[in-house]
PDB file of N, CA, C and O in Angstrom:
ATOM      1  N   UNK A   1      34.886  50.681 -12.668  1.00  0.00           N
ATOM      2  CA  UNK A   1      34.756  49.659 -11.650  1.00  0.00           C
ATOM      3  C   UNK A   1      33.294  49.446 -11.266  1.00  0.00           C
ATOM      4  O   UNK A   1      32.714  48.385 -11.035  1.00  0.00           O
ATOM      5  N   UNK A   2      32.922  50.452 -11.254  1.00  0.00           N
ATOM      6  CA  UNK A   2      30.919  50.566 -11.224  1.00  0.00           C
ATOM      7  C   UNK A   2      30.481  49.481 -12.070  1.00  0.00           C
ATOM      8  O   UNK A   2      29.680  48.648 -11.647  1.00  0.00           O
ATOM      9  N   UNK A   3      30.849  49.449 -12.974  1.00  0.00           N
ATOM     10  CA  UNK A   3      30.200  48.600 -14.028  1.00  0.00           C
ATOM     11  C   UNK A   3      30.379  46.905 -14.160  1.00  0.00           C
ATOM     12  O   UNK A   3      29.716  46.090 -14.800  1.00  0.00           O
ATOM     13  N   UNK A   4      31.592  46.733 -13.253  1.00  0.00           N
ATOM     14  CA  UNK A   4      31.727  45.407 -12.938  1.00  0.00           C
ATOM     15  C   UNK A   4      30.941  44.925 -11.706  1.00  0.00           C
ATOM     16  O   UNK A   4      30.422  43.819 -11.555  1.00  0.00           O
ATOM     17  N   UNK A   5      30.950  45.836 -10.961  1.00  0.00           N
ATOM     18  CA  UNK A   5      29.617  45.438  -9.333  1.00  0.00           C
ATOM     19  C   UNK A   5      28.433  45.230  -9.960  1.00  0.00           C
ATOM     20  O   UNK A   5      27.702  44.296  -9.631  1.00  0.00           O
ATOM     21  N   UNK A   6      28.006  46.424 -11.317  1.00  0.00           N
ATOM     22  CA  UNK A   6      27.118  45.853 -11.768  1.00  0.00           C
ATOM     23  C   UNK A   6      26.200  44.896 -12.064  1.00  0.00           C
ATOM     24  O   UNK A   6      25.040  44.530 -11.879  1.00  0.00           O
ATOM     25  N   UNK A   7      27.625  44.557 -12.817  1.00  0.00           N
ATOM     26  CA  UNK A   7      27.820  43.298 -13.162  1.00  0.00           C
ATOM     27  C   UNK A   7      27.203  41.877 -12.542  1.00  0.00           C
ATOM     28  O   UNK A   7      26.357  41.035 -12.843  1.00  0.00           O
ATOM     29  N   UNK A   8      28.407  42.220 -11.220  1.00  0.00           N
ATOM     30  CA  UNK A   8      28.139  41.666 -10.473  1.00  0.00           C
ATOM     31  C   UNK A   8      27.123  40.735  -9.460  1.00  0.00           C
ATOM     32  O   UNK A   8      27.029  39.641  -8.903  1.00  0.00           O
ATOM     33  N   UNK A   9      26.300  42.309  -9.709  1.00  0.00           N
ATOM     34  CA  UNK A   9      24.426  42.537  -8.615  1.00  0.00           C
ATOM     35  C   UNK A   9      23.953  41.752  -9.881  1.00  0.00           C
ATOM     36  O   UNK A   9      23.434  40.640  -9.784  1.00  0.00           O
ATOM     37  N   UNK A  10      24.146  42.354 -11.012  1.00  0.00           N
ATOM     38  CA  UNK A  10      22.816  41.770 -11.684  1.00  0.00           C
ATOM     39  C   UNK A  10      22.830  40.255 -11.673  1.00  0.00           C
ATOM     40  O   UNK A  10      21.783  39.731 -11.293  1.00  0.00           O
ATOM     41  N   UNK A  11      24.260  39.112 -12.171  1.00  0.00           N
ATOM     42  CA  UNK A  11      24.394  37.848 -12.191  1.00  0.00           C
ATOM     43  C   UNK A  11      23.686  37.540 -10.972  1.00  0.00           C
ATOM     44  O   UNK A  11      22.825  36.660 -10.954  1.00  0.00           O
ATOM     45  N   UNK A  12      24.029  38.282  -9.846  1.00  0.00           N
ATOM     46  CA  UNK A  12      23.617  37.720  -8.056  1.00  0.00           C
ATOM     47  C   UNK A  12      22.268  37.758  -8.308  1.00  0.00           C
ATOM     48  O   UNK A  12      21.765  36.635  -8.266  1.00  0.00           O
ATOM     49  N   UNK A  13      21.368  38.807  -8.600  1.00  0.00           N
ATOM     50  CA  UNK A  13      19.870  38.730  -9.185  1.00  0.00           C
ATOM     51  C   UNK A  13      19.408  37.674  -9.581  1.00  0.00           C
ATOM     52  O   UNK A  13      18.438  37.148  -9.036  1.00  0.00           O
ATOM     53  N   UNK A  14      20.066  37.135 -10.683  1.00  0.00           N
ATOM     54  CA  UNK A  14      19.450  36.501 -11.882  1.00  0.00           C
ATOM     55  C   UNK A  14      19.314  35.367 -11.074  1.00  0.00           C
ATOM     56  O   UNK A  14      18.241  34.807 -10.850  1.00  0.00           O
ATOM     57  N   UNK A  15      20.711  34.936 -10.516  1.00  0.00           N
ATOM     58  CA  UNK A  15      20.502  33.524  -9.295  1.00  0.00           C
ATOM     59  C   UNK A  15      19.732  33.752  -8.628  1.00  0.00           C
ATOM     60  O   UNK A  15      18.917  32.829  -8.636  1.00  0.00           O
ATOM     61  N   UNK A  16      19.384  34.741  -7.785  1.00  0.00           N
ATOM     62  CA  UNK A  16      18.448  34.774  -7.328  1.00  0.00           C
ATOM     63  C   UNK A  16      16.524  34.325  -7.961  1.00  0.00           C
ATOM     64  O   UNK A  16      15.824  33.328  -7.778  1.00  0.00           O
ATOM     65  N   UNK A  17      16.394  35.041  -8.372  1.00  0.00           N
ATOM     66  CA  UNK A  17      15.187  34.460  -9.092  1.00  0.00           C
ATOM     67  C   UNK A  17      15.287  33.214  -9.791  1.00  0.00           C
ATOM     68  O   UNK A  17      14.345  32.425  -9.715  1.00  0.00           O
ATOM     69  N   UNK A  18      16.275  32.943 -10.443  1.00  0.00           N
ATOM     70  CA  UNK A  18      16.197  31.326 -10.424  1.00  0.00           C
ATOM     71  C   UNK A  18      16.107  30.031  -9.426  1.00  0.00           C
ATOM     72  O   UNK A  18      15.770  28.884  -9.721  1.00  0.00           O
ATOM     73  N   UNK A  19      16.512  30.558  -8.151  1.00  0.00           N
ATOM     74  CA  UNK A  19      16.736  29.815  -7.072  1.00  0.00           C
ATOM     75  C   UNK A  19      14.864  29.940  -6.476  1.00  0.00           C
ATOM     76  O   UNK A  19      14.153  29.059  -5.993  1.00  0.00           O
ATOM     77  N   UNK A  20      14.632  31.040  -6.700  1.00  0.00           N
ATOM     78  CA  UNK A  20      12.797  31.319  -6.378  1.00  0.00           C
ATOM     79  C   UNK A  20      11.847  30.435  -7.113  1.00  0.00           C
ATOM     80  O   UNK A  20      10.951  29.732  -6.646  1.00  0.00           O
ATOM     81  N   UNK A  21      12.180  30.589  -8.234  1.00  0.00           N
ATOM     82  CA  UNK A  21      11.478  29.355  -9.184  1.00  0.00           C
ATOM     83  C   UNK A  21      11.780  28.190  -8.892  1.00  0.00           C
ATOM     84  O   UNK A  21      10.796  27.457  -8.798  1.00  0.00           O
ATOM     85  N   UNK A  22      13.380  27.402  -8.588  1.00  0.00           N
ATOM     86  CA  UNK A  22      13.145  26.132  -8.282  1.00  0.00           C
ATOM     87  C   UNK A  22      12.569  25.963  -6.913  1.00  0.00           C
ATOM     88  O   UNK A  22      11.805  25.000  -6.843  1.00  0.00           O
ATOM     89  N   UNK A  23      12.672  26.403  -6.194  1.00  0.00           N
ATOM     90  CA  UNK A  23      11.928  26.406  -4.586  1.00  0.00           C
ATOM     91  C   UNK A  23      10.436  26.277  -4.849  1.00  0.00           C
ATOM     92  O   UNK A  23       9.724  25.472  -4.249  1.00  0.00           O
ATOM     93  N   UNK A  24      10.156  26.826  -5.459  1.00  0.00           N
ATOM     94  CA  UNK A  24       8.843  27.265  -5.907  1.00  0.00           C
ATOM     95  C   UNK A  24       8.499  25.976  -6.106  1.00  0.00           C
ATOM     96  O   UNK A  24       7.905  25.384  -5.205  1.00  0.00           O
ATOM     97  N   UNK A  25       8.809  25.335  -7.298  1.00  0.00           N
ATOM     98  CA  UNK A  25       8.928  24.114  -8.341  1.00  0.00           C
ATOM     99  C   UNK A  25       8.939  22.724  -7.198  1.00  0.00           C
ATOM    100  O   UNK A  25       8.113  21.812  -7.148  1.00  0.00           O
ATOM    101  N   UNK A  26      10.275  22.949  -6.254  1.00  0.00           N
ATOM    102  CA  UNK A  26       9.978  21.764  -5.607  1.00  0.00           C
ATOM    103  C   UNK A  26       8.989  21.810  -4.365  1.00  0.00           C
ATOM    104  O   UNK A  26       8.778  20.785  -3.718  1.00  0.00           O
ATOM    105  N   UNK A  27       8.442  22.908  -4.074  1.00  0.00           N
ATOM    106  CA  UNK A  27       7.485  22.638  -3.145  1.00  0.00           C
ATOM    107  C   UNK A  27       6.221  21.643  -3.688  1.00  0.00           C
ATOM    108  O   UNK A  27       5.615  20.957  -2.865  1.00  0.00           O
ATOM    109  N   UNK A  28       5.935  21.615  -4.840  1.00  0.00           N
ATOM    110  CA  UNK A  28       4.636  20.774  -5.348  1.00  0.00           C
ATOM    111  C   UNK A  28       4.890  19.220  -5.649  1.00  0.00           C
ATOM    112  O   UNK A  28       4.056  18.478  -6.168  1.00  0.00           O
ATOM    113  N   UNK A  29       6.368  18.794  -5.178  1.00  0.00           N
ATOM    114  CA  UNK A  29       7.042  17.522  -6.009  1.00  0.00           C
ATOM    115  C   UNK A  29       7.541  16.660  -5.136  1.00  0.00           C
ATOM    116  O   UNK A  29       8.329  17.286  -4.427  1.00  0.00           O
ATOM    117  N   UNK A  30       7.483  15.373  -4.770  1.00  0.00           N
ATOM    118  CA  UNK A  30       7.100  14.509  -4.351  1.00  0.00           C
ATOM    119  C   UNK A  30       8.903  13.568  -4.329  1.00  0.00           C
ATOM    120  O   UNK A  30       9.684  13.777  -5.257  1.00  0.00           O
ATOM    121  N   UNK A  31       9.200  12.814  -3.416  1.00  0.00           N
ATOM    122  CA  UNK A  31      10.111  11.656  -3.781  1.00  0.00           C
ATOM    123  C   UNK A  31      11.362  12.254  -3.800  1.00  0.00           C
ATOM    124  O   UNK A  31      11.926  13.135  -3.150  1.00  0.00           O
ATOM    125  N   UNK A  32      11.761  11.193  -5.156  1.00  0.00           N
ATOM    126  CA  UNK A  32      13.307  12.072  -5.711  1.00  0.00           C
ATOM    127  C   UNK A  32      13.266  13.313  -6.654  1.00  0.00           C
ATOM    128  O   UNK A  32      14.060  14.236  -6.836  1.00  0.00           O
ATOM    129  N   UNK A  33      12.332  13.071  -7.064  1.00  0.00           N
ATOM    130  CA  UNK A  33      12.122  14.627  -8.191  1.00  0.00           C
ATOM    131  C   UNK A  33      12.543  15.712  -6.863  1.00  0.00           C
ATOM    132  O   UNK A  33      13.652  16.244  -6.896  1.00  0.00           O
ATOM    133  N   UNK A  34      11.592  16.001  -5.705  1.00  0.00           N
ATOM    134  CA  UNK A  34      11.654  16.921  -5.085  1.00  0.00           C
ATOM    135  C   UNK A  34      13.611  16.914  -4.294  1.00  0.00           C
ATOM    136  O   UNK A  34      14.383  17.867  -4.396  1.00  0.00           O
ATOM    137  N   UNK A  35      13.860  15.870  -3.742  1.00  0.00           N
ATOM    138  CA  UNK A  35      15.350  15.369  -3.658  1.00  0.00           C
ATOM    139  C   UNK A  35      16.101  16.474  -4.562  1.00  0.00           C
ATOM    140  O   UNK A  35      16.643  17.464  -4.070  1.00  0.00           O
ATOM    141  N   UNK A  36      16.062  16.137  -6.193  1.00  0.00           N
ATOM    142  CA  UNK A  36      17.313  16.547  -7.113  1.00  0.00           C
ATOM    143  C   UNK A  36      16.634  18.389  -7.164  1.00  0.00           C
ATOM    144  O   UNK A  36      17.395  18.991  -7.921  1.00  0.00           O
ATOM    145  N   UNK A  37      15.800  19.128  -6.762  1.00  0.00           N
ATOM    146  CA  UNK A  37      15.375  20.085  -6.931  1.00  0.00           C
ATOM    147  C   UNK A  37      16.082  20.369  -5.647  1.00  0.00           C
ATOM    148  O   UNK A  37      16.690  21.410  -5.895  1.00  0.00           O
ATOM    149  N   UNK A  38      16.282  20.112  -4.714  1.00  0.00           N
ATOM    150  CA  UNK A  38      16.314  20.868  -3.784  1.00  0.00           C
ATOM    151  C   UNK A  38      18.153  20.659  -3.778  1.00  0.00           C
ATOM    152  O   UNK A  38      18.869  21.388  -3.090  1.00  0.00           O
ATOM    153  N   UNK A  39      18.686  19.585  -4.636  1.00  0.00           N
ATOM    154  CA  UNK A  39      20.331  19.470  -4.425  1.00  0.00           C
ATOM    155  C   UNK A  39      20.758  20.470  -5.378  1.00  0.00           C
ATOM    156  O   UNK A  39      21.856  21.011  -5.248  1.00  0.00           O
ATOM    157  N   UNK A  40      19.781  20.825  -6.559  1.00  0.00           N
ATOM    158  CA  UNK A  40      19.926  21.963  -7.301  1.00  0.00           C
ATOM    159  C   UNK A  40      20.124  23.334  -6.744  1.00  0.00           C
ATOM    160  O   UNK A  40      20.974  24.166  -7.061  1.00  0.00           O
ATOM    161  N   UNK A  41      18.935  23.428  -5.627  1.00  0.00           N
ATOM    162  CA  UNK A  41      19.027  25.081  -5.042  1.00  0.00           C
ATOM    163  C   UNK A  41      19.986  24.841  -4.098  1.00  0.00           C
ATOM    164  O   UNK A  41      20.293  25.818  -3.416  1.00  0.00           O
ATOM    165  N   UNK A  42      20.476  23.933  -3.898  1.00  0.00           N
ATOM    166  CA  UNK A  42      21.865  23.871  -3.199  1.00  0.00           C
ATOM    167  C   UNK A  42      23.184  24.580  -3.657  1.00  0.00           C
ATOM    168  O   UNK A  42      23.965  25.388  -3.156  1.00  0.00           O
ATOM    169  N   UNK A  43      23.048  23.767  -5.079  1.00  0.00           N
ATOM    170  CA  UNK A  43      24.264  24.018  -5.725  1.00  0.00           C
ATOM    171  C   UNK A  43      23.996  25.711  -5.863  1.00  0.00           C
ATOM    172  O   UNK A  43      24.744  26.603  -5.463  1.00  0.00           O
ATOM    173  N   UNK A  44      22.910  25.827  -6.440  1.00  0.00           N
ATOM    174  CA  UNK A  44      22.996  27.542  -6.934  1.00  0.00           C
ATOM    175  C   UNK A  44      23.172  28.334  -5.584  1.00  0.00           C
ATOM    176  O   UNK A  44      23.904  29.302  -5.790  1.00  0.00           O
ATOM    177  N   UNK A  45      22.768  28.263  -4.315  1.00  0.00           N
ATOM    178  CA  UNK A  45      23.130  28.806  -3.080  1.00  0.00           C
ATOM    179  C   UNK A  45      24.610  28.878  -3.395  1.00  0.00           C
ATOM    180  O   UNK A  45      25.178  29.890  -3.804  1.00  0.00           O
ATOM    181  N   UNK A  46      25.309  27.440  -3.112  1.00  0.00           N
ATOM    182  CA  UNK A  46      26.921  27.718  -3.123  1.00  0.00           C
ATOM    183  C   UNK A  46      27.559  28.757  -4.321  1.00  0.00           C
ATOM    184  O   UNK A  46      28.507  29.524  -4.153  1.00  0.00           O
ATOM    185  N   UNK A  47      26.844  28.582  -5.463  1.00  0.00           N
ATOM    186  CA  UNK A  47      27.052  29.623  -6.848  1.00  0.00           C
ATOM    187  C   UNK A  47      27.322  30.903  -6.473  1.00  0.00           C
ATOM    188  O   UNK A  47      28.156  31.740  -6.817  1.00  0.00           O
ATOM    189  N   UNK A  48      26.232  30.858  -5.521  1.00  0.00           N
ATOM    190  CA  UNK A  48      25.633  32.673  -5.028  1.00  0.00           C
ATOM    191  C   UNK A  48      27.005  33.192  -4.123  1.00  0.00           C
ATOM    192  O   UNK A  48      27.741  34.174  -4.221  1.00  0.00           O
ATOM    193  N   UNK A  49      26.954  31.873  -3.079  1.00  0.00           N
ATOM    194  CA  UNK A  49      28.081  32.693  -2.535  1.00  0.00           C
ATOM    195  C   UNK A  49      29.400  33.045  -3.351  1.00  0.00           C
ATOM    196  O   UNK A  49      29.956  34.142  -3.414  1.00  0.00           O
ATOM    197  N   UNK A  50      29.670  32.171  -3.798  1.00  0.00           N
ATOM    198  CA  UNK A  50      31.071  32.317  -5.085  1.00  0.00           C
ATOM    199  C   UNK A  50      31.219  33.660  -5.937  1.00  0.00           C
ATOM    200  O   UNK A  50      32.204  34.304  -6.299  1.00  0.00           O
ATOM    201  N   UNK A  51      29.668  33.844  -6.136  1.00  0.00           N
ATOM    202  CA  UNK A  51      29.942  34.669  -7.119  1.00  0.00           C
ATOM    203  C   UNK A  51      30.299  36.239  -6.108  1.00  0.00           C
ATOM    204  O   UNK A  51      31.127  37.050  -6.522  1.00  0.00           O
ATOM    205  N   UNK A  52      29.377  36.502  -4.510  1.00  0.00           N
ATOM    206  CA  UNK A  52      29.575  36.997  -3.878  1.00  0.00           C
ATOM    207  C   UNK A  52      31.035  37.528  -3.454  1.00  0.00           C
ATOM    208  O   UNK A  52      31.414  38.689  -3.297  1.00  0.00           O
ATOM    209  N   UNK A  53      31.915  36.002  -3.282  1.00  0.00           N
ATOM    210  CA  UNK A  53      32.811  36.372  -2.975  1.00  0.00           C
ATOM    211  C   UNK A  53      34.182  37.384  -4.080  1.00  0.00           C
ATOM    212  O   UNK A  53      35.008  38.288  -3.953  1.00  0.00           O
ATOM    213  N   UNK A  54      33.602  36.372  -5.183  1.00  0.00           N
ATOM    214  CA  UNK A  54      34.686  36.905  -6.454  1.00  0.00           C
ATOM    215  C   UNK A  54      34.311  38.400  -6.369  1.00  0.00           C
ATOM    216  O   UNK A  54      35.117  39.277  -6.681  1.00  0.00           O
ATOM    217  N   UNK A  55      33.103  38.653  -5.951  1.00  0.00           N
ATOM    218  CA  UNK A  55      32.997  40.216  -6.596  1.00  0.00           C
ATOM    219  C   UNK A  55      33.552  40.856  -5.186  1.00  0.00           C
ATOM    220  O   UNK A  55      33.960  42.007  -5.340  1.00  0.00           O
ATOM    221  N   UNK A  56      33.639  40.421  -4.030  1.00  0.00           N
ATOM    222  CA  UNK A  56      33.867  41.359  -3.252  1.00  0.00           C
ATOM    223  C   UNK A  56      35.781  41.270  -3.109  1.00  0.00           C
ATOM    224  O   UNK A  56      36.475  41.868  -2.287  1.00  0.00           O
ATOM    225  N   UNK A  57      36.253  40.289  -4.244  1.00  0.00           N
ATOM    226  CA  UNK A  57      37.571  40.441  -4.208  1.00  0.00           C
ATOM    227  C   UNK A  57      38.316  40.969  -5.052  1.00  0.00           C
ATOM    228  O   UNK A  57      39.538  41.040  -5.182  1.00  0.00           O
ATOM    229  N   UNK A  58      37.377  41.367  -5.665  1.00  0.00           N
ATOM    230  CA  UNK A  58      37.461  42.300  -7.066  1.00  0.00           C
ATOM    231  C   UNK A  58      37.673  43.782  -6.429  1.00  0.00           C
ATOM    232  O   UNK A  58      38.372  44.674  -6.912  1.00  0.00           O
ATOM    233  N   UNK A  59      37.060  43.827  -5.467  1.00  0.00           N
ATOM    234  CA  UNK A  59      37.371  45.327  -5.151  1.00  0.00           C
ATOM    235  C   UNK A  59      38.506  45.380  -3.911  1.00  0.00           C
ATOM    236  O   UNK A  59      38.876  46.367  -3.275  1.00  0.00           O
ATOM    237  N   UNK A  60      39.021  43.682  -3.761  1.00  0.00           N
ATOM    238  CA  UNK A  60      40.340  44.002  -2.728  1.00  0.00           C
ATOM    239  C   UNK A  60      41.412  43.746  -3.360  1.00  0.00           C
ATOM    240  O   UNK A  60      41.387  42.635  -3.890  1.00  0.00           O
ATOM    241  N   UNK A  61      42.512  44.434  -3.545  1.00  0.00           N
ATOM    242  CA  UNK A  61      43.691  43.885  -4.635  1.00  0.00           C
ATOM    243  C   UNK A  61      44.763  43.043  -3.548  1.00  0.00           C
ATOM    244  O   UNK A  61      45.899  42.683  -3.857  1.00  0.00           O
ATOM    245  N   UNK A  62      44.247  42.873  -2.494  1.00  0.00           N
ATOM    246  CA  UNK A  62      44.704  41.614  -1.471  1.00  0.00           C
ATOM    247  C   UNK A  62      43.885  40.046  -1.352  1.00  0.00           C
ATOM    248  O   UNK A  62      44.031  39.223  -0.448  1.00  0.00           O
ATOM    249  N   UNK A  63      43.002  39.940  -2.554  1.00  0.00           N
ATOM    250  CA  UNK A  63      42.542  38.909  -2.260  1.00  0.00           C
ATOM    251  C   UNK A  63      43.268  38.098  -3.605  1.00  0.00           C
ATOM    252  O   UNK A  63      42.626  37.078  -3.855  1.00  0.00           O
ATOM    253  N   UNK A  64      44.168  38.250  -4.316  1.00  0.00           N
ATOM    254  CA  UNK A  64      44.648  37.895  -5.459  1.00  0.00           C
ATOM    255  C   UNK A  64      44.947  36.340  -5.300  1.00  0.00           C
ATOM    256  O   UNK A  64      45.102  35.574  -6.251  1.00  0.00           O
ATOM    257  N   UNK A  65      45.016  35.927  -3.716  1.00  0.00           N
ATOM    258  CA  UNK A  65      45.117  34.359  -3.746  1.00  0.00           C
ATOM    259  C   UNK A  65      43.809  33.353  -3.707  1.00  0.00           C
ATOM    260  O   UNK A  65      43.517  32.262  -4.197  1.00  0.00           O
ATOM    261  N   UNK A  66      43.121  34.434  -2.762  1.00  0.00           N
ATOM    262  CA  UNK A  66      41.999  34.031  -3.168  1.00  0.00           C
ATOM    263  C   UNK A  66      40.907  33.718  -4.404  1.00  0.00           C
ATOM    264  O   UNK A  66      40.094  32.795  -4.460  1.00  0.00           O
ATOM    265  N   UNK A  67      41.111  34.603  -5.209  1.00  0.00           N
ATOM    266  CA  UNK A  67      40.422  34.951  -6.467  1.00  0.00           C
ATOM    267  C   UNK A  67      40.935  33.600  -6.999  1.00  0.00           C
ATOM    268  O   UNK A  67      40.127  32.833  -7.524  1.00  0.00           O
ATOM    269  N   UNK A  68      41.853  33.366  -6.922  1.00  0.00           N
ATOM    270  CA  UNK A  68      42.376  32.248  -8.187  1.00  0.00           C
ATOM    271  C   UNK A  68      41.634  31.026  -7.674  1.00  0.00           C
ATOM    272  O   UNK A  68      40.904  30.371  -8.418  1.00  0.00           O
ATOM    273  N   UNK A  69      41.894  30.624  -5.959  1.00  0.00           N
ATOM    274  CA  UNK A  69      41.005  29.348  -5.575  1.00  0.00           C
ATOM    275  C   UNK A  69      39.516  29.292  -5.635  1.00  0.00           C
ATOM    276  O   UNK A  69      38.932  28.208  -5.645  1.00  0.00           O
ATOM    277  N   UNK A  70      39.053  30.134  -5.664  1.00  0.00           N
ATOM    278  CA  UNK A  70      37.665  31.146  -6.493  1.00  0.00           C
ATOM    279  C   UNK A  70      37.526  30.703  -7.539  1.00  0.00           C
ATOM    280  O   UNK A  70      36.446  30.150  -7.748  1.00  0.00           O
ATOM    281  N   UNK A  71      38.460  30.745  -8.561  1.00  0.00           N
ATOM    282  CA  UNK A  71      37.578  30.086  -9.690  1.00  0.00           C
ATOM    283  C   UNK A  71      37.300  29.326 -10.528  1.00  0.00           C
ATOM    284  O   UNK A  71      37.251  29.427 -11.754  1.00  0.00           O
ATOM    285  N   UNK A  72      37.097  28.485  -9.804  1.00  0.00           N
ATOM    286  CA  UNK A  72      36.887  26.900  -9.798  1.00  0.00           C
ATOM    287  C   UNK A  72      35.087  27.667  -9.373  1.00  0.00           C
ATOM    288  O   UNK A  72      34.262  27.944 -10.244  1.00  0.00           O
ATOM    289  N   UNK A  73      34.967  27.773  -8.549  1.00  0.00           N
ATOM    290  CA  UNK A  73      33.479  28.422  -8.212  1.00  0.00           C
ATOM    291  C   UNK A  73      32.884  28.864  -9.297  1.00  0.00           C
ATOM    292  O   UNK A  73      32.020  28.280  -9.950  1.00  0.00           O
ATOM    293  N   UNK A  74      33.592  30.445  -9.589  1.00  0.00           N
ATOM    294  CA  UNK A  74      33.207  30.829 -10.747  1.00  0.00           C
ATOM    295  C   UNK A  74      32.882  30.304 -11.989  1.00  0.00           C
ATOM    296  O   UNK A  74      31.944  30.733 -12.662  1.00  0.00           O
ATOM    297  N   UNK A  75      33.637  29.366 -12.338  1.00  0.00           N
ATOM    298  CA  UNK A  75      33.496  28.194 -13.474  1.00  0.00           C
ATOM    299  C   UNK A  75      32.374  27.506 -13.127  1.00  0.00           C
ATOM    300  O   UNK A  75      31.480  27.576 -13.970  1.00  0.00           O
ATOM    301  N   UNK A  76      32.089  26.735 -11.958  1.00  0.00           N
ATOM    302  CA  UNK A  76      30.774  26.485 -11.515  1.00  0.00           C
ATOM    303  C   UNK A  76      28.998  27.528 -11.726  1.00  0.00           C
ATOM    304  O   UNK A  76      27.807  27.443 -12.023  1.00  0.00           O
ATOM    305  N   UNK A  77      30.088  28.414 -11.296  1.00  0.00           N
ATOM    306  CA  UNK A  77      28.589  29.440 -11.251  1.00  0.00           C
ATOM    307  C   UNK A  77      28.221  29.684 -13.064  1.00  0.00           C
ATOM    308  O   UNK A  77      27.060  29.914 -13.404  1.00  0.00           O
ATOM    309  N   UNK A  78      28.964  29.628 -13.746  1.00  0.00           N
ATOM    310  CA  UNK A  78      28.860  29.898 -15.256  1.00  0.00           C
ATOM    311  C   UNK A  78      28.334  28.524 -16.037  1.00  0.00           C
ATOM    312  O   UNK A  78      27.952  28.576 -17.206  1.00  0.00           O
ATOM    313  N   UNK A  79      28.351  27.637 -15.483  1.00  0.00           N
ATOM    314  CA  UNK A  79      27.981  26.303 -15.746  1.00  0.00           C
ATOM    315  C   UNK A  79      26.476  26.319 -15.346  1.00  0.00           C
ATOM    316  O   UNK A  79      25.556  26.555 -16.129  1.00  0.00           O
ATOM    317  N   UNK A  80      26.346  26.034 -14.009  1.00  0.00           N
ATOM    318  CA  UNK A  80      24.449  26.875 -13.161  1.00  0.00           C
ATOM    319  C   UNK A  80      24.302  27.613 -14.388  1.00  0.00           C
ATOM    320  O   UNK A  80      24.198  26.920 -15.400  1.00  0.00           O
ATOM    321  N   UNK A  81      24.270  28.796 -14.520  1.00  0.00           N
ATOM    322  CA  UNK A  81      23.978  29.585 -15.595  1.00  0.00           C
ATOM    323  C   UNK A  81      23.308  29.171 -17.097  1.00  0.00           C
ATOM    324  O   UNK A  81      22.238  29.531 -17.589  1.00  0.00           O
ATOM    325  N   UNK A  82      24.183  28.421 -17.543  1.00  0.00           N
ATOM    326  CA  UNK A  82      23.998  27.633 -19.083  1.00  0.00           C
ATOM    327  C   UNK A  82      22.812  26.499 -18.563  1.00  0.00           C
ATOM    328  O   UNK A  82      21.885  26.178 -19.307  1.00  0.00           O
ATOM    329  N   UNK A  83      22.937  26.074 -17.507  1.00  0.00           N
ATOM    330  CA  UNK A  83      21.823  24.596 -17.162  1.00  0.00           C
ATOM    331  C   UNK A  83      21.083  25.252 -16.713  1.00  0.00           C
ATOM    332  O   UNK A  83      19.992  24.688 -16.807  1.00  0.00           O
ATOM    333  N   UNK A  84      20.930  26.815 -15.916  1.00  0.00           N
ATOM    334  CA  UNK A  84      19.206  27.488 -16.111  1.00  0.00           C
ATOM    335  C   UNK A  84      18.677  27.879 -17.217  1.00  0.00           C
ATOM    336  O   UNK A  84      17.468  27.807 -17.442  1.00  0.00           O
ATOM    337  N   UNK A  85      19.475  28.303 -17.964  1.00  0.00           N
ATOM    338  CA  UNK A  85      18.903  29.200 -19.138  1.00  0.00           C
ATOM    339  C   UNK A  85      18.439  28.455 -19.696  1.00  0.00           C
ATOM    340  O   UNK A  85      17.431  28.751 -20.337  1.00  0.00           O
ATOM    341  N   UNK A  86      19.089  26.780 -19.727  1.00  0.00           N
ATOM    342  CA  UNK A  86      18.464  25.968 -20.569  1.00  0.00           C
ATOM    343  C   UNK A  86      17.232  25.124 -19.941  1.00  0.00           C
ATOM    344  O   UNK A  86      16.291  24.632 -20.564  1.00  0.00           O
ATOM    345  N   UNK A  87      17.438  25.089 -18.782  1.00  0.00           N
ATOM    346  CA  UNK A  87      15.723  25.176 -18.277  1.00  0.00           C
ATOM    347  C   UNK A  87      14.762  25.715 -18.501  1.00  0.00           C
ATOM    348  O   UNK A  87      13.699  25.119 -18.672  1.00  0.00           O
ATOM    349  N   UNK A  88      14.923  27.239 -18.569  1.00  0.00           N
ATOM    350  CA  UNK A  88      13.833  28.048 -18.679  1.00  0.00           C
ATOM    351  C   UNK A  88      13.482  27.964 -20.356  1.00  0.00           C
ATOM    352  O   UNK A  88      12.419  28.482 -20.698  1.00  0.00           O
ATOM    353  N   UNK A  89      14.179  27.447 -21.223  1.00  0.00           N
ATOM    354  CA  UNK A  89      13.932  27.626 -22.714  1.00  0.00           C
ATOM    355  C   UNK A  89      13.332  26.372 -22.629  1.00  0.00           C
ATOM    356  O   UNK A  89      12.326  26.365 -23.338  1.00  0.00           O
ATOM    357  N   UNK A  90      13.507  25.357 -22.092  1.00  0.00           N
ATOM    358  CA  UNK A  90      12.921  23.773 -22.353  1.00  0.00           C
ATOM    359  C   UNK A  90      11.785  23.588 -21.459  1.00  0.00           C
ATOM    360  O   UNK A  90      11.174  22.519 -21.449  1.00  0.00           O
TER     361      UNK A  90
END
């Protein structure tokens, strides 16, 4: 079970520092550029919490109704994921 909190911390990390870089990014940017940067660290905020929550229902075997309306989130947060990685490579 250790290894799924792991898990867990590290994905929450990774958002994290990605959410640092776009903050970062839209502080220098002007208009709508700065606009869609900041609806971005939006979305990854809401990610963060999602992913927060899935993991802390992972360790309740009473959140089983929850988890499921969860992941729709989760699917979200794995999506963020693929559209940073492919930021940071482009």
């Amino acid at each position: 079970m250790s290894q799924v909190f792991e898990g867990y911390e590290r994905q929450y990390c990774e958002i994290s520092a990605n959410l640092s870089k776009k903050i970062t990014a839209a502080s220098v940017l002007n208009g709508e550029q700065k606009k869609q940067k900041i609806s971005e660290v939006a979305g990854g905020l809401e990610d963060a919490d999602a992913l927060e929550l899935v993991g802390m229902c992972e360790s309740d075997a009473s959140c089983q109704a929850e988890r499921s309306q969860n992941k729709t989130k989760q699917n979200r947060f794995e999506q963020f994921k693929i559209r940073s990685e492919e930021d940071d490579v482009g």
